[in-house]
N, C-alpha and C positions, 0 to 999 in steps of 0.2 A: 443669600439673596432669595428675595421672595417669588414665588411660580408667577409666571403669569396668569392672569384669568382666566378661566376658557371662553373657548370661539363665543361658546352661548348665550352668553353674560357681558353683557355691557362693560370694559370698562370706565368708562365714564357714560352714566346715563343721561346728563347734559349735553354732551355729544352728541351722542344716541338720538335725543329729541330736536338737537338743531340739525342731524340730516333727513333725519323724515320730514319735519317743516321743512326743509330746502326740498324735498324731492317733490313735496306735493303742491309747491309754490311753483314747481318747472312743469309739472302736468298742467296748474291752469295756463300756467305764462303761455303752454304750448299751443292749449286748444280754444285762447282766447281770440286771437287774430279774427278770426272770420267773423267775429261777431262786431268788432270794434270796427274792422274795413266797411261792413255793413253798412251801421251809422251812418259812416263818411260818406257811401255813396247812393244805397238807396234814394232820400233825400234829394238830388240833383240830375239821377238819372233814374226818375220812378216808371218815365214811358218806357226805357228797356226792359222793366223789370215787368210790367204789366201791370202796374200798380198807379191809384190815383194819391194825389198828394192826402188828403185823407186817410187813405188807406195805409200809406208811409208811416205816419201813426203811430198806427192801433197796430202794424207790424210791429214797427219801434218797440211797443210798449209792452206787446206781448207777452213776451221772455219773460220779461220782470214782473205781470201778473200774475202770468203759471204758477212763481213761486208762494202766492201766497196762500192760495189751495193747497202746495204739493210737496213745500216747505215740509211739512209733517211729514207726509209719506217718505218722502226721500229721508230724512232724519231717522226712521223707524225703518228703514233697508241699509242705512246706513251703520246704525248700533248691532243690529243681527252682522251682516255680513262684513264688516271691518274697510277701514280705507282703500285695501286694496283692491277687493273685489267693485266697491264701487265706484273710485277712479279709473276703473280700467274698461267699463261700459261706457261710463264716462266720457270716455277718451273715443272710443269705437264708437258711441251716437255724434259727437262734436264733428268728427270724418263726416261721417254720413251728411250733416246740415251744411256742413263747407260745400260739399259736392250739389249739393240741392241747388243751394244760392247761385252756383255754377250753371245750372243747364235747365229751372224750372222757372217758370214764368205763372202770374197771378197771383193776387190774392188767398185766395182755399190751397193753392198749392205750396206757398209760399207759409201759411198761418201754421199748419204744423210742424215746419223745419224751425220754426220760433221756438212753440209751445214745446218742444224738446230740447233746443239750446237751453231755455231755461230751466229745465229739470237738471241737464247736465249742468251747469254753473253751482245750481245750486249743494252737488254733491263734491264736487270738486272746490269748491269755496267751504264748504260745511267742513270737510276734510284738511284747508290749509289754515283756518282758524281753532280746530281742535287740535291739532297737531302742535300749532304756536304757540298755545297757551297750555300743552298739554304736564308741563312742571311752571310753575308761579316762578322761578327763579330765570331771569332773562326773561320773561315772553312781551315784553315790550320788543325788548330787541330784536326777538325771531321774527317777530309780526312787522318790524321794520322792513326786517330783511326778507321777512315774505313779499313784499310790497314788491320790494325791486325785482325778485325774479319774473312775480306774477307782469312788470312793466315791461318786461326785456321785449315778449313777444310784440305786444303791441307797435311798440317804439321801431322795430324793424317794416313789420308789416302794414303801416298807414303811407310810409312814403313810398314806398314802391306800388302800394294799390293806388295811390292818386296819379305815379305816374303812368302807370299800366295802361288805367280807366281813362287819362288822356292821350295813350297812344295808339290802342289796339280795345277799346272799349270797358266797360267796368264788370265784365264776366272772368274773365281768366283769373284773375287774381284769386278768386274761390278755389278753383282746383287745386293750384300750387298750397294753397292754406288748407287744404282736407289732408291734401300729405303731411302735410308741418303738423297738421293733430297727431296722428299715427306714430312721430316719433315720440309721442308723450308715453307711448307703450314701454318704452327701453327706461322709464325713469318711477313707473305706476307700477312694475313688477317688484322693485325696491322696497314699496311700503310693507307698514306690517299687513301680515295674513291675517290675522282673525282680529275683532273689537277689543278694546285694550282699554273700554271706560267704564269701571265698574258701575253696576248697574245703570247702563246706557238704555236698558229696555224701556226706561220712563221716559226715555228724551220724548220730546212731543207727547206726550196722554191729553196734555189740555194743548187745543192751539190756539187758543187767545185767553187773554186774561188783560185786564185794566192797563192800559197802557200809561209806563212810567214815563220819567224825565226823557230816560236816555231813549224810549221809544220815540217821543216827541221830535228830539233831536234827528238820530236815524229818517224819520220821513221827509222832515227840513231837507237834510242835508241833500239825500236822494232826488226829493224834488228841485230846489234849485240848483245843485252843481252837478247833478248825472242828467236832469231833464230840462229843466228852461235854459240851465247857461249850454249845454253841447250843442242843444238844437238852435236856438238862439246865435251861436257861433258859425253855423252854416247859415243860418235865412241871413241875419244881418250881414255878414262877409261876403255872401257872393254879391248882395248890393255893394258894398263897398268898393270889392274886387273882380267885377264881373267878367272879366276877362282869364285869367289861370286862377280861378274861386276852388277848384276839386285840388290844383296843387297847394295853394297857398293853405288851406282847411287843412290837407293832410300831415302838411309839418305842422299847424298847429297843435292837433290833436297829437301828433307823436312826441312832442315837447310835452303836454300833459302828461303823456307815460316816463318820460324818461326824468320830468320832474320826480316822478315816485322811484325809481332808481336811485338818483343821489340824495332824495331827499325823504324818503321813506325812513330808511336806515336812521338817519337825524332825527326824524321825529321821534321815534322810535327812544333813543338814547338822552333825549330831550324829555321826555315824560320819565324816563326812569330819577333825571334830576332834578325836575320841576314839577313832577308827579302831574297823570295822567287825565283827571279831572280839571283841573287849573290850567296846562295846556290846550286844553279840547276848549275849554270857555274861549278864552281869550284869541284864538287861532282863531273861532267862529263870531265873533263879534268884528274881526277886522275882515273877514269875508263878505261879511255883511256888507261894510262899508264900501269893499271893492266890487259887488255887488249894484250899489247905488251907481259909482263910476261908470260902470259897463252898460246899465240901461241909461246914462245921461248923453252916451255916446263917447267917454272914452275908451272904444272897445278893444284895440290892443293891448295900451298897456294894464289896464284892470283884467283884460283874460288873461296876461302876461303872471301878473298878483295873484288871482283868483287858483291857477294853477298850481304855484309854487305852494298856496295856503293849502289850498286842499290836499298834495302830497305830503305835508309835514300831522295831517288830522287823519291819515286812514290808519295807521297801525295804532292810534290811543283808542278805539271801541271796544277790540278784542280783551288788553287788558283791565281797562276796567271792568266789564263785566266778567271776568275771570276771580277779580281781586269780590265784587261785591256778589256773586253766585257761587263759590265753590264749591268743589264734590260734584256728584255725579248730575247736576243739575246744571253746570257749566253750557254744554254740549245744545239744550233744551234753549236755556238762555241768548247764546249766542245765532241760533238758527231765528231765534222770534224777532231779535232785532234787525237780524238781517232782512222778516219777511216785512217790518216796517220800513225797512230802509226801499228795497222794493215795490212796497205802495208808494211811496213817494217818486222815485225813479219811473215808477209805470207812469203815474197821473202826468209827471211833468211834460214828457212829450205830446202830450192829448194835450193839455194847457198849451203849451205854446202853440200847436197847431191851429188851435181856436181863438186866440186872443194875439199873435204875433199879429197876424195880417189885418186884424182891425183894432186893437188897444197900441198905444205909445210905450214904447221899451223904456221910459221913467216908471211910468204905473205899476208895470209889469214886475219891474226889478226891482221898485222898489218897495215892493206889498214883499215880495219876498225876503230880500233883507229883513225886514221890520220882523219878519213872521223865525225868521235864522234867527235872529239875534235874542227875540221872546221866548224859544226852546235852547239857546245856550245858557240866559240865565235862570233858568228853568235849574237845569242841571248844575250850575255853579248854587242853588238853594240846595238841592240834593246832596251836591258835594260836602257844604258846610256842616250837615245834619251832622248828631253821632250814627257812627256805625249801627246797622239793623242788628237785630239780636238772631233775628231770622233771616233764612236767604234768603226769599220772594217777596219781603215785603216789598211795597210799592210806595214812591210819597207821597 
């Protein structure tokens, strides 16, 4: 009979790589809440907050700016000092903005507990997408399955903060969410200790360079389904439902997470058999369409649609840029689309802020559609090309 392996050495390094992706999928799941409840309530209750609907905003939008300055930075703290060191700050600044949301009022006060969520997102997201794709064999699947844990948090904590925020105001909810970050510390010790991608020190040297298909794609996506359809789902809903608008918003948006739950995992396993380019097209060309639905006014069941699509499109980004970047350029690759995806997701809240209350929700939603569906096949051209000879080229 053969010894067993020692403690030190993986027996199975497939293993190995799908529970650090699970552990660093339960760090964001954990420290995402208080950003997602945000959303939800800022938004309807901006006079508690100290805040003008403008201002709602460019709070909103913040976060996801940050990243596109800091993307690099974080990426370049994150190759020196390894997953664990920087989920684990991570995790201790995510505390800190949960409690901010809790007890600060204004604008300038409010604008830095943003500008730091979004640094922390960015390394704890930097961290569940290298980790997922960190072996080519399963990382569709990991990335499915990152989906779900990364959803768990959210899915809990929007319907208890919408009933909270209607029973006893929309502050409390933040405290109990700066705790719920903290126990992401019991799962962030887990990861590995030191950088584990060889030569990760190039991640970031350049932070921009010619934006490809799938950059195109990333801002689309960002900008219609994380910015004009979430915001758009509160202005347009609480007309609709003006009366329990902060409950009814909050199970919807919790149905958005818990779509990526059961349906992450699927998508995920879905592109391993119908490969991941050819998925990503066709998912986003019928988004578009429900897209169109939801600005003509039918807004449930197309946000109904629109949710289910976009759960089964989040874990097909990581692998293909995994499949068309490999080697130590993976890490570099995956942060840049992220910081497009983030352009997008910033602007779209400032867009609908601007254009909801005086443009028609057809115009609206429907320039976007048209503008989704033009960077989907964008990337189904890309798809078809042959393989690059080089990893950067661009089409």
């Amino acid at each position: 009979m053969s010894a067993a392996p020692p403690p030190s050495t993986p027996a199975n390094p497939v293993r190995s790589t799908d529970l650090d992706s699970r552990h660093a999928a339960m760090a964001l799941g954990l420290s995402l809440p208080a950003d997602v409840v945000l959303y939800l309530l800022l938004p309807m209750y901006a006079s508690q907050f100290g805040v003008s609907l403008a201002e709602v905003g460019l709070l909103l939008a913040a976060n996801r700016l940050v990243r596109i300055a800091g993307y690099g930075w974080v990426a370049r703290f994150y190759a020196r000092h390894g997953d664990r060191a920087s989920c684990t700050l991570a995790v201790v600044a995510a505390a800190c903005c949960g409690l901010g949301y809790a007890t600060l009022s204004g604008f300038w006060a409010l604008l830095p507990l943003r500008l730091t969520w979004g640094l922390c997102f960015a390394a704890l997201n930097l961290s569940t997408q290298a980790l997922a794709t960190a072996d080519p064999i399963g990382a569709a699947r990991r990335s499915g399955r990152s989906r779900a844990f990364i959803a768990t948090g959210p899915v809990l904590a929007l319907p208890l903060g919408a009933l909270l925020a209607y029973t006893v105001g929309p502050r409390a909810i933040f405290g109990v969410l700066a705790v719920v970050s903290l126990l992401a510390l019991f799962v962030t010790r887990r990861l590995p200790s030191k950088p584990h991608h060889s030569a990760t020190s190039t991640v970031a040297t350049r932070r921009f360079s010619r934006p490809n298909a799938l950059d195109g794609w990333s801002f689309m996506e960002g900008l219609a389904l994380d910015g004009l359809f979430i915001v758009g789902l509160s202005y347009l809903g609480k007309d609709l439902l003006p009366g329990g608008a902060v409950i009814v918003a909050g199970v919807l948006m919790a149905l958005r997470y818990l779509a990526e739950i059961f349906l992450g995992p699927v998508g995920g396993r879905m592109a391993e058999h119908f490969g991941a380019e050819r998925l990503l097209v066709s998912l986003s060309l019928v988004t578009s369409l429900a897209l169109v639905g939801f600005g003509l006014g039918w807004l449930w069941s197309c946000a109904a649609l629109i949710v289910v699509l976009r759960a089964l499109q989040l874990p097909l980004l990581p692998p293909i840029v995994a499949r068309r970047t490999p080697g130590p350029e993976r890490v570099r690759a995956l942060a840049a689309r992220a910081v497009w995806r983030d352009i997008g997701a910033g602007a779209g809240p400032l867009l609908a802020g601007m254009l909801l209350p005086i443009a028609s929700p057809p115009w609206i939603y429907g320039t976007a559609a048209l503008l989704l569906a033009v960077a989907a096949l964008a990337c189904v051209r890309r798809a078809s090309a042959p393989p690059p000879i080089q990893e950067n080229i661009t089409p």
